[in-house]
N, CA, C and O atoms as a CHARMM CRD file, in Angstrom:
* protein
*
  312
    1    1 UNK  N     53.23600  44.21400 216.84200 PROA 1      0.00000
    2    1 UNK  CA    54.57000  44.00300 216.32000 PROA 1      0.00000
    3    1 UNK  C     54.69000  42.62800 215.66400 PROA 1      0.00000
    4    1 UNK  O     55.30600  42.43800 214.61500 PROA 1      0.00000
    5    2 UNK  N     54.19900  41.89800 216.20500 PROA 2      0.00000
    6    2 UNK  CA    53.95900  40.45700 215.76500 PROA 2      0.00000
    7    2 UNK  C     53.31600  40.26600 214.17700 PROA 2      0.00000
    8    2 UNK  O     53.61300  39.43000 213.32300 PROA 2      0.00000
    9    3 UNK  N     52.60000  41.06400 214.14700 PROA 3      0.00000
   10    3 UNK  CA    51.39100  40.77200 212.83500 PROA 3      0.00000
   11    3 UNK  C     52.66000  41.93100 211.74400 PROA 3      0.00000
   12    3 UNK  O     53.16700  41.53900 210.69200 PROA 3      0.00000
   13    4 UNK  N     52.87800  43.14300 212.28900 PROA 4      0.00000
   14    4 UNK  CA    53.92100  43.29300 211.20200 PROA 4      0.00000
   15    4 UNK  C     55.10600  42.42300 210.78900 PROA 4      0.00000
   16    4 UNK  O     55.59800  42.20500 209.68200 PROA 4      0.00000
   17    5 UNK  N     55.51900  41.84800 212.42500 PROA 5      0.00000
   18    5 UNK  CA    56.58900  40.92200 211.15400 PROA 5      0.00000
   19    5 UNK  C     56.47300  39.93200 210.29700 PROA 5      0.00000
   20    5 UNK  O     57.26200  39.60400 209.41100 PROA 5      0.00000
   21    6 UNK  N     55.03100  39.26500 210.71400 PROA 6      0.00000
   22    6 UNK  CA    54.90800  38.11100 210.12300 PROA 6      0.00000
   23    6 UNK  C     54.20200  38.73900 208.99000 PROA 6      0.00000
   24    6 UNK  O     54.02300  37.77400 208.24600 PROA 6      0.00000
   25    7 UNK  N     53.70900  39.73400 208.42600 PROA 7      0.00000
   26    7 UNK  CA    53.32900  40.36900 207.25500 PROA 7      0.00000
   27    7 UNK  C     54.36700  40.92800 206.15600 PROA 7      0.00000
   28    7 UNK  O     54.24800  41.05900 204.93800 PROA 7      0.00000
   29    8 UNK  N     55.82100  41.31000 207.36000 PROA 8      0.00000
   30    8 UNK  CA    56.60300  41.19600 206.20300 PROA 8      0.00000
   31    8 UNK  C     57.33800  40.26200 206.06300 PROA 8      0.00000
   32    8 UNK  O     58.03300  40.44500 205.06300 PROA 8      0.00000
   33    9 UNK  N     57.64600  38.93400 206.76700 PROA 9      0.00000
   34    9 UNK  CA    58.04000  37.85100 206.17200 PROA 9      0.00000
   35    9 UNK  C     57.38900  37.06500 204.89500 PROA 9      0.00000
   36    9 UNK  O     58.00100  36.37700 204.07700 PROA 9      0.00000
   37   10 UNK  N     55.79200  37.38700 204.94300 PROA 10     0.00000
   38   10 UNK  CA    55.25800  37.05200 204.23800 PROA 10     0.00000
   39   10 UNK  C     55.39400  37.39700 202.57800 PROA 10     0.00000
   40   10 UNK  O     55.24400  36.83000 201.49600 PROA 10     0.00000
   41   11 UNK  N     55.78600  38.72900 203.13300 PROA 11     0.00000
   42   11 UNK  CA    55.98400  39.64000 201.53700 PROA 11     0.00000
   43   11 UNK  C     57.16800  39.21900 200.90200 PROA 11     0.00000
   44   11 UNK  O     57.15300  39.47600 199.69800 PROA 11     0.00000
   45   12 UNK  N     58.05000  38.73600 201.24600 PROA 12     0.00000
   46   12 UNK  CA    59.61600  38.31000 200.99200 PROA 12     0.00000
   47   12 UNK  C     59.38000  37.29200 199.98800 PROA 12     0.00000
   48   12 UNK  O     58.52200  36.43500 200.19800 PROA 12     0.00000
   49   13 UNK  N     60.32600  37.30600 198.49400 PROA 13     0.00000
   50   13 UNK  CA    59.82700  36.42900 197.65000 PROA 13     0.00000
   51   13 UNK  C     61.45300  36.35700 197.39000 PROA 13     0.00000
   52   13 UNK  O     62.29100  37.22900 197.62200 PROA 13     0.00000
   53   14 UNK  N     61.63400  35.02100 196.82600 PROA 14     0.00000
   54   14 UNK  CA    62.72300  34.44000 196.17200 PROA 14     0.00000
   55   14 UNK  C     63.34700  35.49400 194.84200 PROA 14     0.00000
   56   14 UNK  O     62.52200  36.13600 194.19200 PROA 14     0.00000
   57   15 UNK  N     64.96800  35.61600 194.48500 PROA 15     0.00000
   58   15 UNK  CA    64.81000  36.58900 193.22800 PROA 15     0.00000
   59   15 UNK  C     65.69800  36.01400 192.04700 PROA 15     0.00000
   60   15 UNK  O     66.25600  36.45800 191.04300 PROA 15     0.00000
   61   16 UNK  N     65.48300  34.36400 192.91400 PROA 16     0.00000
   62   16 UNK  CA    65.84300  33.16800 191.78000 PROA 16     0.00000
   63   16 UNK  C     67.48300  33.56800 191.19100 PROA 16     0.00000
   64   16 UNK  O     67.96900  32.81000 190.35000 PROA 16     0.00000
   65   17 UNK  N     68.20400  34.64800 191.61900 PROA 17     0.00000
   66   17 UNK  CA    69.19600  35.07300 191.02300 PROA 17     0.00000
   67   17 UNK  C     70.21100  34.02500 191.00200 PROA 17     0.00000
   68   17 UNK  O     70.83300  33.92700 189.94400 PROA 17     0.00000
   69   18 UNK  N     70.55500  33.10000 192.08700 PROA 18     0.00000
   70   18 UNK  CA    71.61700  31.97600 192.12100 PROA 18     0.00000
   71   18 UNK  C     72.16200  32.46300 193.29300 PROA 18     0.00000
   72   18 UNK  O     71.69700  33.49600 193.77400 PROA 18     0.00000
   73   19 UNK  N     73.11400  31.85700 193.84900 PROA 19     0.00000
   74   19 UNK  CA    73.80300  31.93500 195.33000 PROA 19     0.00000
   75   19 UNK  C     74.72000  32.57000 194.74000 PROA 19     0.00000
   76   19 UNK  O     75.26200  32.03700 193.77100 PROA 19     0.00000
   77   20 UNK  N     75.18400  34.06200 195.24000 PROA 20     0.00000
   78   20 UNK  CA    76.24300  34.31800 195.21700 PROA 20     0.00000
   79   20 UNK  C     77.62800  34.24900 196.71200 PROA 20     0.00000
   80   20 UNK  O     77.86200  35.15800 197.50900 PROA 20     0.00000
   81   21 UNK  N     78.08100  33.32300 196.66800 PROA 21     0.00000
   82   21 UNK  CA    78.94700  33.08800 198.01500 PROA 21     0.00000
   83   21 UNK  C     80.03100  33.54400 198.08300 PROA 21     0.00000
   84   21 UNK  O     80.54300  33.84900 199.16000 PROA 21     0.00000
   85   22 UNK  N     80.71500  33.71300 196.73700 PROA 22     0.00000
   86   22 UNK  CA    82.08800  34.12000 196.97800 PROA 22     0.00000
   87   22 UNK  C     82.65500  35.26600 197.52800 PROA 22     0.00000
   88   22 UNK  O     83.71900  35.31500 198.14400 PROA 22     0.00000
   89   23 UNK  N     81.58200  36.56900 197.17400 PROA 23     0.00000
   90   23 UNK  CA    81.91600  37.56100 197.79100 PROA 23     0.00000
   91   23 UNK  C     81.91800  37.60000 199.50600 PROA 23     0.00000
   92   23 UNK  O     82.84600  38.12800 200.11700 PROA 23     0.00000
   93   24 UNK  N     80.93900  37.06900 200.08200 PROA 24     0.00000
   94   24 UNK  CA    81.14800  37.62300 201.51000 PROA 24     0.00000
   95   24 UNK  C     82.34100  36.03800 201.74800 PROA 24     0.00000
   96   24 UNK  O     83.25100  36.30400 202.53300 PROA 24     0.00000
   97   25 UNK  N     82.39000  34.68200 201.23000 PROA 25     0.00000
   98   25 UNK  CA    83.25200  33.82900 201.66900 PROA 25     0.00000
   99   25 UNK  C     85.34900  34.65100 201.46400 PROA 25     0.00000
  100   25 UNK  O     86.36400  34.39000 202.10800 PROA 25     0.00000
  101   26 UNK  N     85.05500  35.81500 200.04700 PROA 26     0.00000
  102   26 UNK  CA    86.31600  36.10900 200.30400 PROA 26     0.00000
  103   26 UNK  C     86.68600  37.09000 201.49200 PROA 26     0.00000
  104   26 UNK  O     87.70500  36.93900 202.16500 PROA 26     0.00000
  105   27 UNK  N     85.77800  38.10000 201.68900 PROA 27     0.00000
  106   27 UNK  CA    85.54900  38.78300 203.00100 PROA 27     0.00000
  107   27 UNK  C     86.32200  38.18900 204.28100 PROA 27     0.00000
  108   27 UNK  O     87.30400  38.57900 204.91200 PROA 27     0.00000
  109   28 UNK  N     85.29800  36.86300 204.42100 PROA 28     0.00000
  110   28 UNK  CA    85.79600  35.78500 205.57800 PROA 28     0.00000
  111   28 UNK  C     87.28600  35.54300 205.66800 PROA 28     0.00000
  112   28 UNK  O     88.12500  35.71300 206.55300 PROA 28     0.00000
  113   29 UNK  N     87.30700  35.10200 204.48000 PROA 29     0.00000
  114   29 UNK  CA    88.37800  34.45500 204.57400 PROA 29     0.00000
  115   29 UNK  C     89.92800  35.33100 204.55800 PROA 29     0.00000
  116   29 UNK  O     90.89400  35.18100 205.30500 PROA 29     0.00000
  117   30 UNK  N     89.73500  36.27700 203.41300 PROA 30     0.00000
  118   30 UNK  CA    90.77100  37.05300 204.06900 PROA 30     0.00000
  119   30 UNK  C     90.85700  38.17200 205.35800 PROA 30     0.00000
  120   30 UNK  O     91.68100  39.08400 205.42000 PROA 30     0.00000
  121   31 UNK  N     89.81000  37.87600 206.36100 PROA 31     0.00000
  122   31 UNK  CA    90.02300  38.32300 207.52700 PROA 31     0.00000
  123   31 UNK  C     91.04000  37.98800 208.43300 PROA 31     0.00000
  124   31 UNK  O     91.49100  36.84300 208.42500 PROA 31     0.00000
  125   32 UNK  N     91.49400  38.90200 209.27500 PROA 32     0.00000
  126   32 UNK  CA    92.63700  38.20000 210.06600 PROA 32     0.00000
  127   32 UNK  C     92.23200  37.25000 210.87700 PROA 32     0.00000
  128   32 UNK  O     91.15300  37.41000 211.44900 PROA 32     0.00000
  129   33 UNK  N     93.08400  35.93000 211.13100 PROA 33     0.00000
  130   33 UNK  CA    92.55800  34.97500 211.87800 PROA 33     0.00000
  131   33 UNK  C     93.26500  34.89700 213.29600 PROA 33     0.00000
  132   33 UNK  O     94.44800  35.08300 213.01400 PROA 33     0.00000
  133   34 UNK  N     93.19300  34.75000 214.45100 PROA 34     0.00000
  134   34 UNK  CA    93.06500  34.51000 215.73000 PROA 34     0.00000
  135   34 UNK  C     93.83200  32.44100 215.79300 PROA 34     0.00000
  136   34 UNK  O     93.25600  31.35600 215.87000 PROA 34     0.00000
  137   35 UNK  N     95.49700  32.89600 215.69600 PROA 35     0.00000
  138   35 UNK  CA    96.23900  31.68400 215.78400 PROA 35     0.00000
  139   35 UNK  C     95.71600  30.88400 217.02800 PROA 35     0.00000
  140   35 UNK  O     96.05900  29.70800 216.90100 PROA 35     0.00000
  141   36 UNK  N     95.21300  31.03400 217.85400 PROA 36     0.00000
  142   36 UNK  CA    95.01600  30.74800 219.16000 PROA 36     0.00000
  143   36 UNK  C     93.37100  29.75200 218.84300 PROA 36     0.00000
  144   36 UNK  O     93.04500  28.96600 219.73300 PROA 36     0.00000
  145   37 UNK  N     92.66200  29.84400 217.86300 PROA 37     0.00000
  146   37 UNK  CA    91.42400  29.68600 217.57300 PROA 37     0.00000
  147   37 UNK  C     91.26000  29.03400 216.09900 PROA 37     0.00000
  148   37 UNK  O     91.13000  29.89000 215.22500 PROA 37     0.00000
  149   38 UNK  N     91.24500  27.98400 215.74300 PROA 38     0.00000
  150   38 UNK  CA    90.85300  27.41500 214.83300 PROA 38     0.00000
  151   38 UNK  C     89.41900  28.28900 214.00600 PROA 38     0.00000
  152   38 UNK  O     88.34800  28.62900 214.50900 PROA 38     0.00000
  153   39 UNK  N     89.85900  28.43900 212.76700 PROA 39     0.00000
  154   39 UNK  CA    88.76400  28.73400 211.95700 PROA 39     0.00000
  155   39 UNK  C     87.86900  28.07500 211.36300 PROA 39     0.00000
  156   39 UNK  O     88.34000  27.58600 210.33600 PROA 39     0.00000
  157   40 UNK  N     86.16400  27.67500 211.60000 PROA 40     0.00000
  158   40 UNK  CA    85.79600  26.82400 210.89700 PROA 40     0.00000
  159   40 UNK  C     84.48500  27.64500 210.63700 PROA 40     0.00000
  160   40 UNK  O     83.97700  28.47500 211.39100 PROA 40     0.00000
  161   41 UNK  N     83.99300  27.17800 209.24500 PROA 41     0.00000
  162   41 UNK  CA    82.73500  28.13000 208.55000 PROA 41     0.00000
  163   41 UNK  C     81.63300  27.21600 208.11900 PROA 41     0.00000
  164   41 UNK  O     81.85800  26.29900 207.32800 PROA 41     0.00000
  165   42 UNK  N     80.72100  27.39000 208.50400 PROA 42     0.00000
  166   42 UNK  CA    79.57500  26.66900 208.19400 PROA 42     0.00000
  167   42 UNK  C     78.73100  27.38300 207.57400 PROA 42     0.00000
  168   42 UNK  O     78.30700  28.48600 207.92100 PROA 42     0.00000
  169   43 UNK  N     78.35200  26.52600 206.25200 PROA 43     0.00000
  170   43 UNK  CA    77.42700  26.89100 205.27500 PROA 43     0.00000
  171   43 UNK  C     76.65400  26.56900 205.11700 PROA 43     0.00000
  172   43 UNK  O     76.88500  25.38000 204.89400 PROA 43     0.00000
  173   44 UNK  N     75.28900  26.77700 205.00200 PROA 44     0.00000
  174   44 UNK  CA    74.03700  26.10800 205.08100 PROA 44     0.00000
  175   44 UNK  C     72.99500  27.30400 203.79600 PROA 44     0.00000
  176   44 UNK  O     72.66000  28.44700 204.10500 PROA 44     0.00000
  177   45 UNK  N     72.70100  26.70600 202.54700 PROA 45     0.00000
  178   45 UNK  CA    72.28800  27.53800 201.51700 PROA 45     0.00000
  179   45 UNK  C     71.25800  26.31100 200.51500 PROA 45     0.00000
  180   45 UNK  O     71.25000  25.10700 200.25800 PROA 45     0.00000
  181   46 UNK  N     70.71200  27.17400 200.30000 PROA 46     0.00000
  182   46 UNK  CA    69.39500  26.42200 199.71900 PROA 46     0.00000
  183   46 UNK  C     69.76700  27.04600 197.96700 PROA 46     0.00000
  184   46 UNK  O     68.69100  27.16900 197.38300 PROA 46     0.00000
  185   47 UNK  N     70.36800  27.24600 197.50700 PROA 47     0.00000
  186   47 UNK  CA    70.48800  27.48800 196.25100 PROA 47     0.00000
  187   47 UNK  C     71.83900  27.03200 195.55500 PROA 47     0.00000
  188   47 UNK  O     72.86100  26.58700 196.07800 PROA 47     0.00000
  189   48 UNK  N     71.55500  27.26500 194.27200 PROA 48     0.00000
  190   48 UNK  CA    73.24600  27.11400 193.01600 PROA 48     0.00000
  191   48 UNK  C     73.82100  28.00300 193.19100 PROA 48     0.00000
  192   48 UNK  O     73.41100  29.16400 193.19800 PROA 48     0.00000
  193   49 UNK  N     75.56000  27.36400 193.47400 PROA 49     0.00000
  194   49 UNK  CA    76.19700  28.56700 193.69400 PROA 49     0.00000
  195   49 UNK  C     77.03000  28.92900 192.98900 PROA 49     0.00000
  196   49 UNK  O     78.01100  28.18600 192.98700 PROA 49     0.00000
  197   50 UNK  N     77.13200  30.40400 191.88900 PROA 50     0.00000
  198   50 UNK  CA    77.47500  30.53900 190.75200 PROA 50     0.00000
  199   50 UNK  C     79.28500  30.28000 191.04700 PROA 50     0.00000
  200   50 UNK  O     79.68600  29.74100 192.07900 PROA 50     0.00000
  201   51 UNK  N     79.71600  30.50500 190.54000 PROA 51     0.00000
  202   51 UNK  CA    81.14200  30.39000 189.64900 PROA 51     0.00000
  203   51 UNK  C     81.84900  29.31100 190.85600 PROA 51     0.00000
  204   51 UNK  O     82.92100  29.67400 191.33900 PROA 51     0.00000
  205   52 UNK  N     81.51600  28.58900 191.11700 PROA 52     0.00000
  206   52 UNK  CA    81.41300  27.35100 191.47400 PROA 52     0.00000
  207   52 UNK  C     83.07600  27.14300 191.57500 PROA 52     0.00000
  208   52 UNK  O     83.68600  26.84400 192.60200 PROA 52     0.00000
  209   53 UNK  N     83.66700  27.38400 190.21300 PROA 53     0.00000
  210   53 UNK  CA    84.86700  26.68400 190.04300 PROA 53     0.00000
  211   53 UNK  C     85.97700  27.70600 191.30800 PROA 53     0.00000
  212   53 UNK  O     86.77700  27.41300 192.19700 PROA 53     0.00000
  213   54 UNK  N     85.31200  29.22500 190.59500 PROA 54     0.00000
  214   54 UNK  CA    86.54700  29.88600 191.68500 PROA 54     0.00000
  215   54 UNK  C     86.06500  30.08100 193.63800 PROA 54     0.00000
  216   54 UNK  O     86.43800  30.67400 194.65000 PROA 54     0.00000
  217   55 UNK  N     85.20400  29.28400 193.24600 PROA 55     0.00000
  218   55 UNK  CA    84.63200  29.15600 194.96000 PROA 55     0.00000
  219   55 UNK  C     85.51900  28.41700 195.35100 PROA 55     0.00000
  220   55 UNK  O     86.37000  28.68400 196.19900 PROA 55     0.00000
  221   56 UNK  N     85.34600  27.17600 194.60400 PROA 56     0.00000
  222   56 UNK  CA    86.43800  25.63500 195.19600 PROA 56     0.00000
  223   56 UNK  C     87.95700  26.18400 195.18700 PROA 56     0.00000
  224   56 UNK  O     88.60200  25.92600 196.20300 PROA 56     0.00000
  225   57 UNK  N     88.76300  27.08100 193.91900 PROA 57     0.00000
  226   57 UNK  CA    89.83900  27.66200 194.14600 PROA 57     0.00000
  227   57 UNK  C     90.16600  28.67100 195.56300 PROA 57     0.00000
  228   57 UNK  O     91.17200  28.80500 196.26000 PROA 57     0.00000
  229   58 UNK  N     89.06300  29.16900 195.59100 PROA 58     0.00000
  230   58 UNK  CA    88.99800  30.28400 196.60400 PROA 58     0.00000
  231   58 UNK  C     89.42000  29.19800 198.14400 PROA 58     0.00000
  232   58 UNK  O     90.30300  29.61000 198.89700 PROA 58     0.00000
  233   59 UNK  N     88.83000  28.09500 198.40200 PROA 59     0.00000
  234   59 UNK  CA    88.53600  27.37700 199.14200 PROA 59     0.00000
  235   59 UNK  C     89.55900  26.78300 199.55400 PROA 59     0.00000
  236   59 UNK  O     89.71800  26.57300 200.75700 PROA 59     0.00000
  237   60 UNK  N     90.58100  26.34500 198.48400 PROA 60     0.00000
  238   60 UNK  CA    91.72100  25.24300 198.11500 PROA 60     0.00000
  239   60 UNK  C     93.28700  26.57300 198.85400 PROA 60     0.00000
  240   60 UNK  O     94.31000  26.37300 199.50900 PROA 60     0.00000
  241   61 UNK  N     92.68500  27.72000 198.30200 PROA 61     0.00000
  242   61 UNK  CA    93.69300  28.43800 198.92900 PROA 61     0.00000
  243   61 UNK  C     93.90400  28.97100 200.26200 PROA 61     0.00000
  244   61 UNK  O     94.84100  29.69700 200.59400 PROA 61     0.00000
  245   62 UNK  N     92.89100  28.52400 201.05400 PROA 62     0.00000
  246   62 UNK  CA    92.66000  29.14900 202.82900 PROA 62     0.00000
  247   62 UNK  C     92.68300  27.63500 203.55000 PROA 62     0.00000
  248   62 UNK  O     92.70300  27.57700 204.78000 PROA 62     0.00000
  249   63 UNK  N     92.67700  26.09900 202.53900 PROA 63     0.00000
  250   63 UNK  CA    92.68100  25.45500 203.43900 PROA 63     0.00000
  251   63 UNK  C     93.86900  24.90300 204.45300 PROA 63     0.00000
  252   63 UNK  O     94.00600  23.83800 205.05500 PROA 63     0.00000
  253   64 UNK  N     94.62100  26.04200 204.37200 PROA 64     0.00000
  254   64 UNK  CA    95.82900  25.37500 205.60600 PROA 64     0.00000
  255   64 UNK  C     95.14500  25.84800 206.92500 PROA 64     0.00000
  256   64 UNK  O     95.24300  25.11000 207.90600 PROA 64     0.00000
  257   65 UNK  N     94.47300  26.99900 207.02300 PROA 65     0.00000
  258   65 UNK  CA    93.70400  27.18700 208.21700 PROA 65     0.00000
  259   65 UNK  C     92.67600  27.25600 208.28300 PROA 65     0.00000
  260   65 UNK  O     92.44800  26.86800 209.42900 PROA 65     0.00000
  261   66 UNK  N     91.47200  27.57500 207.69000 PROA 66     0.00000
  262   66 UNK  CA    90.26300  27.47100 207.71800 PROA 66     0.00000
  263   66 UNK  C     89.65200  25.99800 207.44100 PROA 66     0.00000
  264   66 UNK  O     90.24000  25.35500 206.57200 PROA 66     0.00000
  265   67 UNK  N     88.47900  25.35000 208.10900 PROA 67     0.00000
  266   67 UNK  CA    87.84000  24.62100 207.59200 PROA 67     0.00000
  267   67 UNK  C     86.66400  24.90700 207.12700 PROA 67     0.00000
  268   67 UNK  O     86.50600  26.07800 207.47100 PROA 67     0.00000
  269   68 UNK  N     85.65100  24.54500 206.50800 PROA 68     0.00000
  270   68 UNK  CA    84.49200  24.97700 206.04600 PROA 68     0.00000
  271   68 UNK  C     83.84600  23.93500 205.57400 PROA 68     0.00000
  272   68 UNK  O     84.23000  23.21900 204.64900 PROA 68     0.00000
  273   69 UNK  N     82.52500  23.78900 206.40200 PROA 69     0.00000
  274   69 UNK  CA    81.72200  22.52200 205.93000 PROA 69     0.00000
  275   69 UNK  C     80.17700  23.32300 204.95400 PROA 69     0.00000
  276   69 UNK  O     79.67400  24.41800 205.20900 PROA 69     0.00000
  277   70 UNK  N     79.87900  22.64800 204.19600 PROA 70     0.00000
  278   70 UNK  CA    78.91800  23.01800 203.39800 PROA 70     0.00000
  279   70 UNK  C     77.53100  22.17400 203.30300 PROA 70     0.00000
  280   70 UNK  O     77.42700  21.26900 202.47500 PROA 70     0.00000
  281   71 UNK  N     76.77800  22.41200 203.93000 PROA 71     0.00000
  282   71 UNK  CA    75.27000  22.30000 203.86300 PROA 71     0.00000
  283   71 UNK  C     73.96300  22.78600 202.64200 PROA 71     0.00000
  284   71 UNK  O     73.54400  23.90700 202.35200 PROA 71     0.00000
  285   72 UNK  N     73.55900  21.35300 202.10000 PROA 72     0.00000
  286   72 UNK  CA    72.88300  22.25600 201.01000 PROA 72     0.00000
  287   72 UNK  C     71.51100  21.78300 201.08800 PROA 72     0.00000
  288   72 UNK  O     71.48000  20.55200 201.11500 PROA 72     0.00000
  289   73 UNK  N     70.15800  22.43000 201.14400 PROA 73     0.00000
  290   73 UNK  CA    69.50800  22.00100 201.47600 PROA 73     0.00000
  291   73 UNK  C     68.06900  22.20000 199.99000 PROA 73     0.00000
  292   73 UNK  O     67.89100  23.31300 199.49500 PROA 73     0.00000
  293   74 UNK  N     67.34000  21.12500 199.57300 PROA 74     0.00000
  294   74 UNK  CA    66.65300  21.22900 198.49600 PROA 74     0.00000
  295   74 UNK  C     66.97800  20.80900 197.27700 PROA 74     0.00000
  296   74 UNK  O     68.18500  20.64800 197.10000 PROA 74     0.00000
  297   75 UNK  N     66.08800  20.52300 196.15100 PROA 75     0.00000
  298   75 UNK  CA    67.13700  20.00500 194.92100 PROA 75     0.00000
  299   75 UNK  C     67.73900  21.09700 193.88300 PROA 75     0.00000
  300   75 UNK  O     68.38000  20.75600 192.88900 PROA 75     0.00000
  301   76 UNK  N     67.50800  22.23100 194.16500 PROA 76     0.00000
  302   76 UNK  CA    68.92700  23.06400 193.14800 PROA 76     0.00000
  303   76 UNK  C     70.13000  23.60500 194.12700 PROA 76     0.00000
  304   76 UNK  O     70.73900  24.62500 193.80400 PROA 76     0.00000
  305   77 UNK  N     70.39300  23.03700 195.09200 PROA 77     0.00000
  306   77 UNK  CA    72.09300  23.04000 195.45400 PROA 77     0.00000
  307   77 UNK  C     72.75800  22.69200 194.74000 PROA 77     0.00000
  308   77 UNK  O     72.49300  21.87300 193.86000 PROA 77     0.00000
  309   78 UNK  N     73.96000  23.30700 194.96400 PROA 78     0.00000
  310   78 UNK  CA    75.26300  22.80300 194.25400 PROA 78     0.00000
  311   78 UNK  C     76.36500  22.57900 194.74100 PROA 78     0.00000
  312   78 UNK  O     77.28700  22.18300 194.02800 PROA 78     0.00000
């Protein structure tokens, strides 16, 4: 079991497409939130993340309750 997984981790290649975040971040975010429980989202992504601008809009509009810290790791983050 071992040698298959590490054979298919191996096979796994990059598909250079760009970070797409917004879709599962709007998911998140318009989920119902739990008043009792502070919302906070941690991001940790090794790539550019396309439409950038309506991410930060997307972002600007949940921040009365959500927080979200962003981690970027390598030199094509964004």
């Amino acid at each position: 079991a071992l040698n298959e997984a590490t054979n298919y981790i191996l096979s796994l290649a990059p598909n250079m497409g760009g970070t797409n975040i917004f879709d599962p971040l709007t998911h998140i975010l318009e989920s119902e939130i739990d008043i009792n429980y502070p919302r906070q989202i941690l991001i940790l992504t090794d790539g550019e993340v396309k439409n950038t601008a309506k991410v930060i809009d997307l972002v600007q509009k949940h921040s009365f309750n959500t927080r979200i810290f962003t981690f970027g790791i390598g030199s094509e983050v964004s």
